[in-house]
Residue, then its C-alpha position, 0 to 999 in steps of 0.5 A: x603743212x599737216x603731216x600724213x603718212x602715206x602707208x596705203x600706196x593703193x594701185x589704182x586702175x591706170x598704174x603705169x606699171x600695171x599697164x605696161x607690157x610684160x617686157x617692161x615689166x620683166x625689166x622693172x622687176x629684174x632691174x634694181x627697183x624690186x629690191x629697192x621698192x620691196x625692202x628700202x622703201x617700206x622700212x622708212x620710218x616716216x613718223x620720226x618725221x612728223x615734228x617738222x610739219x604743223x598739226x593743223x589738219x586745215x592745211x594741204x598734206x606734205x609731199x611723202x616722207x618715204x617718198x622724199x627719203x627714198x628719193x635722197x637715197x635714189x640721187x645719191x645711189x646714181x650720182x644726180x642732181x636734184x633737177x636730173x632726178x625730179x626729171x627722172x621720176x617726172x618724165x616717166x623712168x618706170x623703175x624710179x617710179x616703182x621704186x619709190x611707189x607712184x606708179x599710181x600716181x595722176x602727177x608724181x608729188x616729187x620736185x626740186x622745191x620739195x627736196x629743197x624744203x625738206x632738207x631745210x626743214x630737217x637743217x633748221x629742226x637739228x639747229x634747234x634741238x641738236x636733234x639730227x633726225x635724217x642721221x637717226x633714220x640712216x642707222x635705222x635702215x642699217x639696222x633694218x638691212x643687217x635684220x634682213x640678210x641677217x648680218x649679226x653685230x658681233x664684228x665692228x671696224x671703224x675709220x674716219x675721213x677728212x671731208x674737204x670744206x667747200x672753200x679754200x683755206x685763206x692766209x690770215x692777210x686774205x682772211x682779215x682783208x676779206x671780213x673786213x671788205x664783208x663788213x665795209x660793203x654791208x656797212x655801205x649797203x645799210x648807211x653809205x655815211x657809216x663807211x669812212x673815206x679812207x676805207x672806200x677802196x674796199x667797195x672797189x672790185x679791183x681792191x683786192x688784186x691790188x692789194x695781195x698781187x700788183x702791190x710791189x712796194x709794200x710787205x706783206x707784214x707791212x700789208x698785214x699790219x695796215x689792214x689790222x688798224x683799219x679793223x681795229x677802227x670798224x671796231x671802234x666807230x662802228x655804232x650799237x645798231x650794226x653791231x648785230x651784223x653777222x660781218x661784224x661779229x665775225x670780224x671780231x672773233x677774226x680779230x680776237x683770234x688772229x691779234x693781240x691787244x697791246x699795252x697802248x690798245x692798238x691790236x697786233x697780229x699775234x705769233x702764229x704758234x698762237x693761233x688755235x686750229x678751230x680759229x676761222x680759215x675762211x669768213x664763208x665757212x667759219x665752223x670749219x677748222x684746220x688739222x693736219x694729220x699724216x703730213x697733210x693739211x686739211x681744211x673741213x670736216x671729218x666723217x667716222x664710219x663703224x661698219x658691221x661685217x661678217x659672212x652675209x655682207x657689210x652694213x655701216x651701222x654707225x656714223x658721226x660728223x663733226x669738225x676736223x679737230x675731234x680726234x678719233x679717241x673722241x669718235x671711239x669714246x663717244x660710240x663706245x658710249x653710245x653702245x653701253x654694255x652689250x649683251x653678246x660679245x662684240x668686237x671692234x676693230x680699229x686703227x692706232x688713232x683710235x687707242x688710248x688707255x681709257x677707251x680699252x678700259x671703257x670697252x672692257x666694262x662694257x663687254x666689247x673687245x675693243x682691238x686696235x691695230x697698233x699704237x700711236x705715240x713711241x712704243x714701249x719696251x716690251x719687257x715693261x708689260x712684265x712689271x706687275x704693280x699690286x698696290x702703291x708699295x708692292x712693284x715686282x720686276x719682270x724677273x719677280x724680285x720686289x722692290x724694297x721702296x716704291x715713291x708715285x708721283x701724283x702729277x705724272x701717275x708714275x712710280x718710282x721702284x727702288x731694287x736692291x743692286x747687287x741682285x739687278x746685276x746679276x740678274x739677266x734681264x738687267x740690260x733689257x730693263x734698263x735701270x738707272x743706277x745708283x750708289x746703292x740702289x737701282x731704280x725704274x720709273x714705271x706707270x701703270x699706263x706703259x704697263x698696260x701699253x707694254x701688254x697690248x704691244x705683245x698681243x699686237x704682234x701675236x700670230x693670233x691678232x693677225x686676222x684682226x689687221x687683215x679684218x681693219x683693212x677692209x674698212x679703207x674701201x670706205x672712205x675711197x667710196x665717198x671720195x671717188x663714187x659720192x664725191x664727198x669732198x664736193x658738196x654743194x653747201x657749207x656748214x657742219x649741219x648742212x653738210x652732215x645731212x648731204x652725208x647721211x645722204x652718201x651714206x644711205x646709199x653706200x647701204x642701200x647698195x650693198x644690200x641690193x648687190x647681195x639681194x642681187x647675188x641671192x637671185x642669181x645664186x637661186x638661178x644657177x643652184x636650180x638651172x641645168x645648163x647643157x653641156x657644148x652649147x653657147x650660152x647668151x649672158x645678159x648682165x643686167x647693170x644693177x647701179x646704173x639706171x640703163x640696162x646692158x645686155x652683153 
């Protein structure tokens, strides 16, 4: 299959929508497509896509890159299926055709098998060069929609959210009985002579109600331990050819996560204080991971949103996806990163999770006020942001006496200040700075780390800084939206690439929304600067339902 841009969209003599009534015209051109048509779809960039289809020009064409990623942004925007939206666009909804500019068209060149494909093509590009195309494309159309309401950069806020895995997290008896049920029953699929006797009950579809619920007798450590020698056995007699299955590699690292080599060779399950958070939960999702956060469990993935705001709208104009073990300083280093050293002032307003020493450190070189809302981790006393640390010999105390010996430990990054006693006791900060007292001497342990923490703690809790909470605080919208409108925790696929694609997806949507909301309100704010309305007389209202494909006239 060649690639071919499809950059004329000519109309031709039968277009539907030429051909349709000024009344269905009227309504087309009122209704969301005349944004969506005019601005979301002439800013796909269909070229990024190019090195997924062959250079062959022998071959057929592929189906419209601008048409396909219009219409991902089109099933997520109204919640469809791929069948309802193929439906949709085939059986002749003209504001979908519109939108997506084949209202000429003889036959409308979408189906489910096209957008099957394609997803699958970008999933097995991205496995290949790490290359994430469809995630390049949504931050291009941010970048495109800010530059049309003219949102500028210079506000940022940023928030994560745990995306639930599309399986169930097991216990490690579920987890080790059902790979090795895997393994048994594809081991009997390839040679039924390579499946042992004593291992027969796993072909049995009863086995496992058997086995975690009717069996009485027998504990669950006892069951545990029973199904850990029977692996260890695969483990052992399974030959060299069938040691290149998919079941039985994922046993391995099952059992290399999960037990323990003992002194004999047998394996033994291993202490549960021992078991990584990024071990495998379930053998049908192994990339997802287990973390707890805010005292809740959490089995899946985890999404990281930046959204640009300011007086003409919001935009999310930067977003990642990964495991849910990354942790939010590791999103904030990485975009900060990405950002390098800005040209205008820019600010970037997040959570405590967010915060660390370093990454302020890396915003300030980068020119970017990198403004956390609070801190994690227990708060330092306030008076500590007042010691001043000029070198390794010279520490004054928030009252400016100096130490008469300062000793830094390495290992901890701490100094340790010795002041003269007779002046730490007649001094009125004695009791707020607490230190420790000695024969002869008063000493603090100090580092530059509670220093800096110390400072931003006080501007934190500043009258100025206020704003920058309540800024925060719009971000929380976010992820509800996912979780309520696009359903993020309900995708239909597994895996941590897969899944990101169907996110970037959600994403594009939340962007193609706003921006049609606000053209939305431009047109209507156009209407009523311009409009003289009479005084005492009824006024019809029509409401037209920008998100929804049914107009409702109220």
């Amino acid at each position: 299959m060649v690639f071919r841009k499809n950059s004329s969209q000519q109309l031709s003599l039968d277009d539907r929508f030429l051909s349709a009534s000024k009344r269905e015209q009227k309504f087309v051109l009122n209704s969301w497509a005349k944004g969506f048509s005019d601005i979301v779809f002439p800013a796909i960039n269909e070229e990024r896509f190019a090195v997924l289809f062959s250079q062959d020009e022998a071959t057929r064409p592929n189906t419209p890159i601008n048409v396909l990623i219009g219409a991902l942004l089109l099933k997520e925007l109204f919640q469809m299926t791929d069948e309802e939206l193929v439906e949709t666009v085939v059986c002749g909804d003209l504001r979908f055709q519109y939108a997506l500019h084949t209202t000429s068209f003889n036959e409308q060149p979408l189906s489910k098998n096209s957008l099957n494909r394609f997803r699958r093509r970008i999933y097995l590009h991205c496995l290949a060069t790490g290359d994430d195309l469809l995630h390049q494309e949504m931050e291009h159309l941010a970048d495109q929609f800010c530059q049309f309401l003219g949102i500028q950069p210079t506000m940022k806020r940023m928030d994560t959210l745990m995306v639930a895995a599309n399986c169930r997290r097991l216990s490690r008896l579920e987890l080790l009985y059902t790979c090795v049920r895997n393994l048994v029953k594809t081991l009997d699929k390839e040679n039924p002579a390579l499946v042992s006797e004593s291992l027969h009950h796993y072909l049995e579809d009863t086995d496992a109600n058997a086995v975690f619920y009717h069996d009485k007798t027998t504990t669950p450590d006892e069951k545990l331990d029973q199904i850990i020698k029977e692996a260890h056995s695969l483990e052992k007699t399974v030959d060299q050819e069938h040691r290149s299955l998919s079941d039985f590699q994922l046993l391995l690292q099952v059992l290399d996560e999960q037990t323990t080599v003992a002194e004999t060779g047998e394996r033994q399950a291993r202490a549960g204080k021992d078991i990584t958070p990024e071990s495998i939960q379930n053998p049908a999702e192994p990339e997802a991971t287990y973390q707890k956060k805010s005292g809740k469990h959490h089995f899946g993935y985890v999404g990281n949103v930046v959204e640009t705001v300011d007086a003409n709208g919001a935009m999310i104009t930067h977003y990642d996806y990964d495991v849910n073990t990354h942790s939010d300083v590791r999103f904030c280093e990485e975009f900060l990163e990405q950002m390098g050293t800005v040209d205008e002032e820019m600010t970037l307003v997040a959570d405590g999770s967010f915060n660390s020493t370093d990454n302020r450190e890396t915003a300030k070189e980068h020119h970017i006020h990198f403004a956390p809302t609070n801190l994690n981790g227990t708060a330092p006393a306030e008076i500590k942001g007042d010691f001043q640390i000029n070198d390794e010999e010279t520490i004054l105390c928030p009252a400016g006496h100096q130490a008469f010996k300062v000793s830094y430990y390495k290992s901890s990054e701490q100094y340790c200040a010795w002041f003269d006693k007779e002046t730490c006791l007649s001094c009125p900060l004695f009791e707020t700075c607490c230190p420790k007292e000695q024969q002869r001497a008063t000493t603090v342990r100090i580092s530059k780390k509670q220093i800096s923490r110390a400072r931003y703690l006080k501007e934190i809790k500043s009258d100025a800084f206020k704003p920058l909470v309540e800024f925060r605080n719009g971000i929380e919208s976010v992820p509800s939206i996912l979780r309520r409108r696009y359903h993020v925790d309900n995708m239909p696929v597994r895996g941590l690439v897969r899944t990101k694609i169907w996110f970037s997806c959600k994403i594009g949507a939340i962007n193609a929304k706003n921006l049609l909301r606000r053209i939305g309100r431009r047109e209507k704010n156009s209407v009523n600067s311009t409009e003289k309305r009479p005084k005492k007389k009824l006024l019809v209202k029509i409401r037209y339902q920008w998100f929804s494909p049914y107009f409702v006239a109220s």
